[in-house]
C-alpha positions in Angstrom: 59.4 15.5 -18.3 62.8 15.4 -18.9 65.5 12.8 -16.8 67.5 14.3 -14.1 70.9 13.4 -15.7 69.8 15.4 -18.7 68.5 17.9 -16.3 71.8 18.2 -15.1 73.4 18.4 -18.5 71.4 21.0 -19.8 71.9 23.2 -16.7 75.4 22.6 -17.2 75.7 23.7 -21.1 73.6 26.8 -20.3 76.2 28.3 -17.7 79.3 27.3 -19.9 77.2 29.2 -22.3 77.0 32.2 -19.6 81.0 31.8 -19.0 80.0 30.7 -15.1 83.3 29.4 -13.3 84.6 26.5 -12.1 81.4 24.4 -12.9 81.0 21.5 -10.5 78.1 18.8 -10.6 77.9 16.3 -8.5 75.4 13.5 -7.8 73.7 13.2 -4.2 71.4 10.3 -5.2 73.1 8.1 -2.8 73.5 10.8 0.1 69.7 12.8 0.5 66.6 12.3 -1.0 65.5 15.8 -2.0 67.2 15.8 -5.4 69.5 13.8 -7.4 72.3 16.6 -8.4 73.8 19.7 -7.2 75.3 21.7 -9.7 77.5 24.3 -8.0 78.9 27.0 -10.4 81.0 30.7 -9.7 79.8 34.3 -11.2 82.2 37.0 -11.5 80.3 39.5 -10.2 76.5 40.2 -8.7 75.5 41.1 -11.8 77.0 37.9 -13.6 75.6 35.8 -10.8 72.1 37.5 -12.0 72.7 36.5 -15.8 73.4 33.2 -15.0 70.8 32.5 -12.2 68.0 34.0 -15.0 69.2 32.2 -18.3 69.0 29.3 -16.4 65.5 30.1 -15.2 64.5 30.6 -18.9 66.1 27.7 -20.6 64.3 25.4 -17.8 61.0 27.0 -18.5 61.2 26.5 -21.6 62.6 23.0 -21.5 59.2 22.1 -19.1 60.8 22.0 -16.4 60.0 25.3 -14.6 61.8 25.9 -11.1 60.1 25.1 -7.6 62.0 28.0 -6.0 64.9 30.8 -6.3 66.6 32.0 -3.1 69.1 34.5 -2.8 68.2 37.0 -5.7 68.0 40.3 -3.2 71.7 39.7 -2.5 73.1 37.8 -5.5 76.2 36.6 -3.5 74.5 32.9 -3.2 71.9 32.5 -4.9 69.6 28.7 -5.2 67.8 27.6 -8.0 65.3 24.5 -7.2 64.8 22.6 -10.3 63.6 19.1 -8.0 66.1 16.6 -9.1 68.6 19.5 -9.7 70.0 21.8 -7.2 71.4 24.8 -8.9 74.3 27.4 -6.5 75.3 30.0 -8.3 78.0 31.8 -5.8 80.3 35.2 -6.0 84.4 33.5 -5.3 84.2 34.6 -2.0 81.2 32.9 -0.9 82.2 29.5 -2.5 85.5 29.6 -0.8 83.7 30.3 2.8 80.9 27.5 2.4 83.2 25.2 0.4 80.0 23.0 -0.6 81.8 21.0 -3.0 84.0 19.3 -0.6 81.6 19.1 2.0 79.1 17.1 -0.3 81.7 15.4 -2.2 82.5 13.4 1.1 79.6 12.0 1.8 79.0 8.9 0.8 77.8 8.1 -2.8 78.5 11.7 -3.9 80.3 12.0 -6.2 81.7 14.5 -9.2 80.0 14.5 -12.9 81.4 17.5 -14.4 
């Protein structure tokens, strides 16, 4: 089983791998109890949300740590990958801009930026 910081670390390196934008992770420990980071990254396009969402899907399998769920892949504007202690969003600009996750995690309390 592998920690959930390096969780988080490897899901990082694989989209910087992928070129995913404006990678953000930030640590919820202190503000829910589902998981311990959200990683919240940008695709150019549906189809580079898609190549990002399934690398990351592979490298996880591979690394043991399988995902509990993916939601969003009909659409690929948001899609969420559920890793347990890692939260994976992989948006189109638009979408981040409208749901603005980042800020409305970053302020609560003990959330805070890792990336």
């Amino acid at each position: 089983m592998i920690s959930p910081e390096s969780l988080k670390n490897h899901v990082v390196q694989v989209l910087e791998d992928r070129k995913a934008r404006d990678i953000v992770a930030l640590n919820v420990t202190g503000a829910c109890s589902f998981t311990d980071y959200m990683v919240i990254a940008s695709g150019t396009s549906n189809r580079h949300v898609k190549s990002l969402v399934d690398r990351v899907v592979e490298s996880s399998k591979a690394e043991g740590n399988p995902p509990i769920g993916v939601e969003g892949r009909e659409a690929l504007d948001w899609v969420l990958l559920d890793l347990g202690d890692v939260v994976v969003h992989v948006m189109r600009p638009e979408s981040r801009a409208f749901y603005d996750l980042e800020r409305l995690w970053s302020e609560l309390p003990s959330a805070e930026s890792t990336v």
